[in-house]
C-alpha positions in Angstrom: 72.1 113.4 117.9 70.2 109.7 118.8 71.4 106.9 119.8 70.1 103.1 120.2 69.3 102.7 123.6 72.5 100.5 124.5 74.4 103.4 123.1 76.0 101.1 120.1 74.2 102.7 117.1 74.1 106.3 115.3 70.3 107.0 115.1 70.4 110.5 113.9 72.6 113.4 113.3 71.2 116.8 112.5 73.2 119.9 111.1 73.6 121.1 114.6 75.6 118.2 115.8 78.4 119.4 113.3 81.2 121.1 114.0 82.1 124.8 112.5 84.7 123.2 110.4 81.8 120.6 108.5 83.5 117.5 111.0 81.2 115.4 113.2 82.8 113.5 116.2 81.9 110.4 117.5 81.1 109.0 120.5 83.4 106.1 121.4 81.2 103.7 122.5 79.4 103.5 118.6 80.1 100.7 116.7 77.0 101.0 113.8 76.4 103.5 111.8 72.4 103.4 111.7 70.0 104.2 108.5 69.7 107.7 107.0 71.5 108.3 110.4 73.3 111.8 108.1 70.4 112.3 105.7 70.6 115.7 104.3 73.1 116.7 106.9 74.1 119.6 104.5 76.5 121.0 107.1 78.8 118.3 107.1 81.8 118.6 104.9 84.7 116.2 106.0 84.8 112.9 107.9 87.3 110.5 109.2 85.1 107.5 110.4 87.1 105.8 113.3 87.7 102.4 113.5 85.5 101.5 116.1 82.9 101.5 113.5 82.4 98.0 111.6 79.3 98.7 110.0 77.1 101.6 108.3 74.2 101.2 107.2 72.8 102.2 103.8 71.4 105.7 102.9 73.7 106.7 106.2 75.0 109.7 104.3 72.2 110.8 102.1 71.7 113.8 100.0 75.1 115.2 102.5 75.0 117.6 99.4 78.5 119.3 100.7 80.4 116.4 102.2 83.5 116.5 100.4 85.9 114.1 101.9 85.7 111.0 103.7 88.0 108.1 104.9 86.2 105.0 106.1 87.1 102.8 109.0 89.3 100.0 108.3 87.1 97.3 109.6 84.7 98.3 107.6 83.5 94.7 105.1 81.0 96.2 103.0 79.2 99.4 101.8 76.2 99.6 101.9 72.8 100.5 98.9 72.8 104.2 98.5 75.6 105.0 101.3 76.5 108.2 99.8 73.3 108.8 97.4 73.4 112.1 96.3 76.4 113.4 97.7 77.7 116.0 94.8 80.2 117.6 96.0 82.1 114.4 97.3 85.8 113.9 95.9 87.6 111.3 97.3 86.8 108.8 99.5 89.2 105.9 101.2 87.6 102.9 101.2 89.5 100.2 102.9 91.2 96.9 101.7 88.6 94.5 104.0 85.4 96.0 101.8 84.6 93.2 100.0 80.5 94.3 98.4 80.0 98.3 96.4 76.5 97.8 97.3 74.0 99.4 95.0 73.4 103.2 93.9 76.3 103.6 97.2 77.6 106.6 94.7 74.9 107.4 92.7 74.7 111.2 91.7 78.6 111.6 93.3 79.1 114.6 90.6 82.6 115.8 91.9 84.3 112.4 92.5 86.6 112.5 89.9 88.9 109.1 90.9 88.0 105.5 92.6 90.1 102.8 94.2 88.3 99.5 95.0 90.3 97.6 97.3 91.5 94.1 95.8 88.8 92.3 98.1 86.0 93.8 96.3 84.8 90.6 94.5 80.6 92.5 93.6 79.6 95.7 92.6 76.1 96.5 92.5 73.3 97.6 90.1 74.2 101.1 89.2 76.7 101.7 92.5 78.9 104.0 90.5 76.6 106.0 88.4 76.0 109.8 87.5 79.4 110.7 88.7 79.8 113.2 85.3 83.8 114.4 86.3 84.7 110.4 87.1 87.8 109.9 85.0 89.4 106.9 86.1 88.6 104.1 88.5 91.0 101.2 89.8 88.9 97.7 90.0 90.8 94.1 90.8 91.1 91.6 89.1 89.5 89.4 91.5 86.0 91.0 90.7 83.5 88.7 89.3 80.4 90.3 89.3 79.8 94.2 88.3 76.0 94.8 88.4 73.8 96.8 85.5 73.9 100.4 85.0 77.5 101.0 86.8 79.2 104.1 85.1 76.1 104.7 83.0 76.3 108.4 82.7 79.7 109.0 83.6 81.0 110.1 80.1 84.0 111.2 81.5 85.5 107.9 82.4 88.8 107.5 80.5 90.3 104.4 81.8 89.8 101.2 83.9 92.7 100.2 85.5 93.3 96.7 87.3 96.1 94.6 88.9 95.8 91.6 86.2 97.6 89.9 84.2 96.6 90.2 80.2 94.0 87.0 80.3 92.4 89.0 83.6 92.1 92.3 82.0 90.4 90.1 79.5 88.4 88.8 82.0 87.2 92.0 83.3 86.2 93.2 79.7 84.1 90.3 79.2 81.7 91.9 81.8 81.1 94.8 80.4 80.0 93.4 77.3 76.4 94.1 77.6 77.9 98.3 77.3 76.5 100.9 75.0 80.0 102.6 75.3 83.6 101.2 74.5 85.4 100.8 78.0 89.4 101.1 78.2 90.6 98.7 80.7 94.4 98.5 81.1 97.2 97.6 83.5 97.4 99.8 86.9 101.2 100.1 85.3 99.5 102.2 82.2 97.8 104.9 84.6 99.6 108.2 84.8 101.6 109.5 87.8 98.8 111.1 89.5 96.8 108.2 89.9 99.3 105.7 90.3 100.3 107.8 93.6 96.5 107.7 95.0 96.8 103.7 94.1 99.9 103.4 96.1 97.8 105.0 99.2 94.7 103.2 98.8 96.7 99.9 98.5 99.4 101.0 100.9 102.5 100.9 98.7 103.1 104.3 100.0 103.0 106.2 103.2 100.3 108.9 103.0 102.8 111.3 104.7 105.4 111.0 102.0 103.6 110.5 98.7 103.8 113.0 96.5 99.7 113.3 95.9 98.1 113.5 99.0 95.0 111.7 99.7 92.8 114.8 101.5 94.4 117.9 99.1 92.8 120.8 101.6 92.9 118.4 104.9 96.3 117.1 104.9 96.1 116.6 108.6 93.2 114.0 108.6 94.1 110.5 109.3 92.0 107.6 111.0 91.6 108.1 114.9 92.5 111.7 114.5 88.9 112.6 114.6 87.8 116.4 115.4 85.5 115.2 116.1 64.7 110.4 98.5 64.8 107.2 99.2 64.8 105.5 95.5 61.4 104.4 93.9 61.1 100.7 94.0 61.8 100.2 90.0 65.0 102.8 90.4 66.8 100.6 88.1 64.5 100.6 85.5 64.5 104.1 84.7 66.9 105.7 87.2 65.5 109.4 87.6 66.1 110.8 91.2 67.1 108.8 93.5 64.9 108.1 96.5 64.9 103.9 97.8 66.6 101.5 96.6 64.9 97.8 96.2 
């Protein structure tokens, strides 16, 4: 493990820094998240990012090919280009209600996420932030979006359904930006999604305690909550042909 030399920022975290159970703890004094600071940690499998953290920075978890679950810390604003690049085994993620930016290709190639909740702040989504994610059925966006960027849920064939908090002019609304789509996009009212993912809204959102909703958020870590911590870089023209990610413009 590296740190900056005042001790504030994640430089580098190499297999061996992980614990047997795929966790990585973290000092207390870090408060950044540095560049590529996990790429291609392939031991790390779980992660509850404590709040002490207010910023990571993108390509952080690169190519972490067997991180499957993550809940990021709730002061956390924005995430960042290519955050979790090439992370195919990852299934959910927690991302929290202050994230107001999906920056882009931040899950590119996520190939087991299979449901999304962007918080209600989330006002952009970047080019192609949500793309190659195969087993994606169903994603939650607000209705106070007002940009979503090219190439977003390009190759995700298996998205079913859009769901959003608006009213029937704001689903509308939301529609109208995905006009430029080769493929017909369902978006309804969250009050249309079915029980499974109206119980992972109610987390995400807070409706609901995690302890006593009847889907939990971490199926095979139920004990994980914040603070309880065990603890190819993209060719410059990605977007124009979008092969393997490597560094994103």
């Amino acid at each position: 493990m590296k740190l900056s030399t005042d001790g504030k920022i994640l430089l580098q975290v190499d297999n061996q820094d992980i614990d047997s159970d795929g966790n990585f703890k973290f000092p207390n004094d870090i408060t950044t998240i540095g560049e590529s600071a996990f790429e291609e940690c392939t031991n790390l499998k779980k992660l509850v990012i404590p709040s002490h953290i207010t910023d990571i920075k993108k390509f952080a978890f690169w190519n972490c090919t067997q991180l499957k679950n993550v809940v990021l810390p709730k002061n956390l604003t924005k995430i960042a280009k290519c955050t979790f690049n090439g992370c195919t085994s990852l299934e959910t993620v927690r991302i929290p209600p202050n994230v107001t930016v999906i920056g882009k290709g931040a899950f590119y190639n996520c190939r087991s996420l299979k449901n999304i909740i962007l918080p209600e702040k989330v006002t952009k989504i970047g080019r192609g932030a949500i793309h190659t994610c195969p087993n994606l059925e169903a994603v939650f966006i607000s209705k106070n979006i007002v940009s979503i960027g090219h190439e977003v849920f390009d190759d995700c064939e298996n998205l079913k359904s859009i769901f959003t908090d608006g009213n029937d002019t704001e689903i509308e609304k939301l529609k109208s930006l995905f006009v430029l789509y080769k493929f017909a996009i369902k978006v309804a009212s969250i009050n249309r999604a079915d029980k499974e993912f109206l119980a992972l809204y109610d987390i995400h959102t807070n409706k609901t305690s995690q302890a006593n909703s009847p889907v939990l958020f971490f199926k095979e870590n139920k004990n994980l909550a914040e603070g309880n911590n065990k603890s190819d870089k993209n060719p410059e023209n990605l977007f124009d042909e979008l092969p393997n990610c490597s560094t994103f413009p």
